[in-house]
N, C-alpha and C positions, 0 to 999 in steps of 0.2 A: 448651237442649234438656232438655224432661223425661223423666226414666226411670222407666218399670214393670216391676215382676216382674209377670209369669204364669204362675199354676201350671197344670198340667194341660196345658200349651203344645203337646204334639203329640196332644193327643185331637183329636174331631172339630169341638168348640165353639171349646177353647182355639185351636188352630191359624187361623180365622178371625179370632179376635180380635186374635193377635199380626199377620196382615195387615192388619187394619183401624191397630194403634197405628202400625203404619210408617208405613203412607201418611198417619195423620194426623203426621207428621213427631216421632215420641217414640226416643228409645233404647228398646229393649225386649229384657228379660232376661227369657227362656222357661226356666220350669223341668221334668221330668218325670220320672217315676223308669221309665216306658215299661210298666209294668205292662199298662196297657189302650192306649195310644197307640202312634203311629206316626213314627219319625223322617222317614219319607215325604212326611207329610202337613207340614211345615216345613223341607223340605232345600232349597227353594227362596228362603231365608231365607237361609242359611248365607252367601253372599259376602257380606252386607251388614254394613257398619261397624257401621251400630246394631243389631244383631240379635246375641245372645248367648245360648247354650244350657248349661245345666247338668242334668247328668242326676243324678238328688238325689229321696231320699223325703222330703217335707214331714212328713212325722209324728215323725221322729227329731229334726231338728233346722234350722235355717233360718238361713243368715246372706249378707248382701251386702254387698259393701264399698260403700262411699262412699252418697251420697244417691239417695231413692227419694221420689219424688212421687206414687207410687200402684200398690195392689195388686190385682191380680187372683185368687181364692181357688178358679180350676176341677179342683182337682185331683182323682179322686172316680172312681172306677169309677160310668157310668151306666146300663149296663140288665142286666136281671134276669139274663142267664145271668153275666156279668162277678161283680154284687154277687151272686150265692148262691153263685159257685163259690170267691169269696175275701172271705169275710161279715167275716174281724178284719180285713183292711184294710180293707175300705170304712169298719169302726166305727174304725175309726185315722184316716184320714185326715182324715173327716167332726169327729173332736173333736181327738183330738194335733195334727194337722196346723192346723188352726184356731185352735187354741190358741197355737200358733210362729208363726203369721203376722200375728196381732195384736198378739202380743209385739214382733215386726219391726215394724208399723205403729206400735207407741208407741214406739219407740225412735228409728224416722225419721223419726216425724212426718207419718206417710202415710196418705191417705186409702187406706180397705183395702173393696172388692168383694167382697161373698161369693155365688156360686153358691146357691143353696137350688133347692125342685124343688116342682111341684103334688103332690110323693108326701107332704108333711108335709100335706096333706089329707086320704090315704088313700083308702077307702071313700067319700065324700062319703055326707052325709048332704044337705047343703045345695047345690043348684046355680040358678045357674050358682056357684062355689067364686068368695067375694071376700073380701080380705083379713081380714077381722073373723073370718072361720070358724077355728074350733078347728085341726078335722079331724076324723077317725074313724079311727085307727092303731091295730094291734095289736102293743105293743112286741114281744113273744117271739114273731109269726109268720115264717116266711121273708123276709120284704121286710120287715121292722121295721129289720134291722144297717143299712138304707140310711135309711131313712122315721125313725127317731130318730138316725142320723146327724146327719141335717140338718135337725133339728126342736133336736137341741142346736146345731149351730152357729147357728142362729139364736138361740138364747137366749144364748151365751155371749158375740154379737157385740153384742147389746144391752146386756147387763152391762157390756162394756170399754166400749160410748158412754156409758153412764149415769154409772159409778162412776170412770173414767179422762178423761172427755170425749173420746174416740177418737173421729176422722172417720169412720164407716162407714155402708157401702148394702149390703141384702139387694135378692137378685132372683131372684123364684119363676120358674122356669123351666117352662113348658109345653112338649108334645112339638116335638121339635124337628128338622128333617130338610133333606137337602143333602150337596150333595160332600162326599168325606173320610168318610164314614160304613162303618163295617165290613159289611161284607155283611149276616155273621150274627152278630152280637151281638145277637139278640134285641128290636129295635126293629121296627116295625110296617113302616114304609115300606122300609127295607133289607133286611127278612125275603122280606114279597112282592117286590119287585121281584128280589132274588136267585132268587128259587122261580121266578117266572117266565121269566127268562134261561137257568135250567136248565132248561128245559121240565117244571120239576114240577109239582105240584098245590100251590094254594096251603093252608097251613092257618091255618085259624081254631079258637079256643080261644073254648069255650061254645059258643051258637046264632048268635054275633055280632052281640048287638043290645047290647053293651055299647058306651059311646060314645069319641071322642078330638077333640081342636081339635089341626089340627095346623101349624105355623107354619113357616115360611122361615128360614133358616138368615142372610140376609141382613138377614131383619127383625128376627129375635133379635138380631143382634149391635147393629141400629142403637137398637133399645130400652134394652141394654144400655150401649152409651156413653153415651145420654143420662141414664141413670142415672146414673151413675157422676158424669157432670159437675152434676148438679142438686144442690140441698141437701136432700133430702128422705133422712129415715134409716131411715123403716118400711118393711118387706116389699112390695115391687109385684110385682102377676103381671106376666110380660110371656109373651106370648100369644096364638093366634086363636081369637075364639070363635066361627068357624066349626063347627058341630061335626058329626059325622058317626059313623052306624056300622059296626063293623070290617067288617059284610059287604060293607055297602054298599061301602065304600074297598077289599075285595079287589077287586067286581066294576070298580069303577072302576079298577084297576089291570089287569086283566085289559082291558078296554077300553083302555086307552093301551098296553098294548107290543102287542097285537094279536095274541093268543097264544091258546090256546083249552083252558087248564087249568081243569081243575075244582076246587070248592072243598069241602073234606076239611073236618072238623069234629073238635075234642081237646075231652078235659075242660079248664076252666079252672083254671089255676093259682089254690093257695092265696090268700086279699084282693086279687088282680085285680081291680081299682078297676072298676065299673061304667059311671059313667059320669067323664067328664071335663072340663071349659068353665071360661075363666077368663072370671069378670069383669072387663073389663081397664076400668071407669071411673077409677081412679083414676092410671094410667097415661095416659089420654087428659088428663085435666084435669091432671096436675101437669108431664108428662111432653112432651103436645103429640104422643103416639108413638099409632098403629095402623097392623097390619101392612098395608103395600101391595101386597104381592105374591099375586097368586090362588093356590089351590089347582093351578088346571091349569096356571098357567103354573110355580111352582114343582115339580110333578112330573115335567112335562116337561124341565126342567134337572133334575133329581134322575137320571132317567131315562134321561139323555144321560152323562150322566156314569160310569153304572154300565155303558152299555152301552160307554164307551170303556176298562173292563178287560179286559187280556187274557182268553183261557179258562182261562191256568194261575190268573190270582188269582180269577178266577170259583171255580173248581173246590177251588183248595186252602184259600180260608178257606174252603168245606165240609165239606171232611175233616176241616178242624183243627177245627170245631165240631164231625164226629161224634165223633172223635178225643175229645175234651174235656168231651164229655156226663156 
């Protein structure tokens, strides 16, 4: 039997993952210090032999006993109100944290996953954004503590493969949506479809013609493991370059729950990425991976899913996000 840590284990990514390593027949030791996560979202885990929880911040310090065949590095506050409202730890996690889990990866011998994100693009200058691209980052803007986060864990995971010969895979993460997703953490598709459930007005930030490709939750993750098992060491998006604008995808959302809120307009947040599409060639060619799952039929499970919460977790993660403004 082989064993993986996963960090980040009961966020909304991590927590799929750790269902995915079961079912592929692995031990799997879930890490989380719960900051942004949810023990919710993996208590369904709990009876099982191979399944193992440690609640533990990866930035302080990282140890496991016995052998590890592979790491998972999703630890990481991921959307904007999470990372500006707690900016040292996202910049912790994204390097201290990275930094101990490689240190673990050479010491056991393990091949080590690292999370990265389309936000080490920034602004595009270049689209559709394929792996050769820079970026266009504004280190000292608001979204810089996340966006050179993981602009250093990518540089530091290449130094350990370079100068250590460490087994390591980066995986650019495009937006990403499905169960397990916080209402209101500031993510596009759980924003609206929350605002809609409440019978609010949805809002959009700018005019709404800034763009997103937005992916499956099922499709990431199977991108992901195939990453993980290939030998390829450079940065892959994984991704849909479906792409679409935020108006457009309110009114599209407005059209699936059948709801008849209007759509409100805010200034845009500070380098609010304009547009968004990953290249995903090199992912098809190395990878054999594109996403399979449509846009309507993954909103529609997205959709199902949010509307099977009660009205209290409807209503109270809103409070806790007025509350927390």
């Amino acid at each position: 039997m082989k064993n993986i840590l996963i960090t980040g284990a009961a966020g909304f990514l991590g927590s799929h993952l750790c269902d995915r390593f079961i079912a592929e027949g692995y031990r799997v030791i879930a890490m989380d210090n719960l900051i942004t996560g949810d023990l919710k979202n993996i208590e369904h885990l709990f009876p099982l032999e191979r399944f193992e929880f440690h609640n533990h911040d990866v930035s302080t310090f990282v140890h496991v006993p016995g052998d590890l065949d592979y790491i998972l590095h999703f630890a990481s506050p991921a959307s904007p109100i999470d990372y500006l409202k707690i900016p040292i730890e996202t910049l912790k996690v994204g390097s201290l944290g990275t930094l101990n889990l490689l240190g673990l990866a050479k010491e056991k011998n393990a091949r080590i996953l690292v999370a990265s994100t389309s936000e080490v693009y920034g602004d595009p200058l270049v689209h559709p954004q394929n792996e050769e691209y820079y970026g266009n980052v504004s280190p000292i803007g608001p979204r810089g503590v996340y966006d050179e986060a993981k602009r250093f864990m990518e540089s530091i995971t290449m130094a350990y493969h370079r100068h250590h010969g460490l087994d390591t895979r980066i995986v650019r993460i495009f937006n990403t949506y499905g169960s397990r997703m916080r209402l209101n953490d500031g993510r596009v598709v759980p924003a609206f479809i929350g605002q809609a459930l409440r019978g609010q007005d949805l809002t959009v930030f700018g005019d709404g013609s800034q763009t997103r490709s937005f992916t499956y939750i099922d499709d990431q993750v199977e991108g992901i493991y195939r990453l993980l098992m290939s030998d390829y060491v450079e940065p892959i998006n994984i991704g849909n370059p479906e792409e679409t604008t935020i108006l457009e995808f309110a009114e599209e959302i407005i059209s699936l729950t059948g709801t008849d809120q209007k759509i409100i307009f805010k200034p845009l947040p500070q380098d609010d990425p304009l547009q968004r599409q990953p290249d995903i060639s090199r992912a098809k060619e190395i990878l054999n991976w594109e996403p399979q799952v449509p846009r309507s039929e993954g909103l529609k499970r997205a959709y199902e899913y949010f509307q099977s919460l009660s009205e209290e977790e409807l209503w109270q993660e809103h409070r806790d996000f007025i509350k927390n403004k």
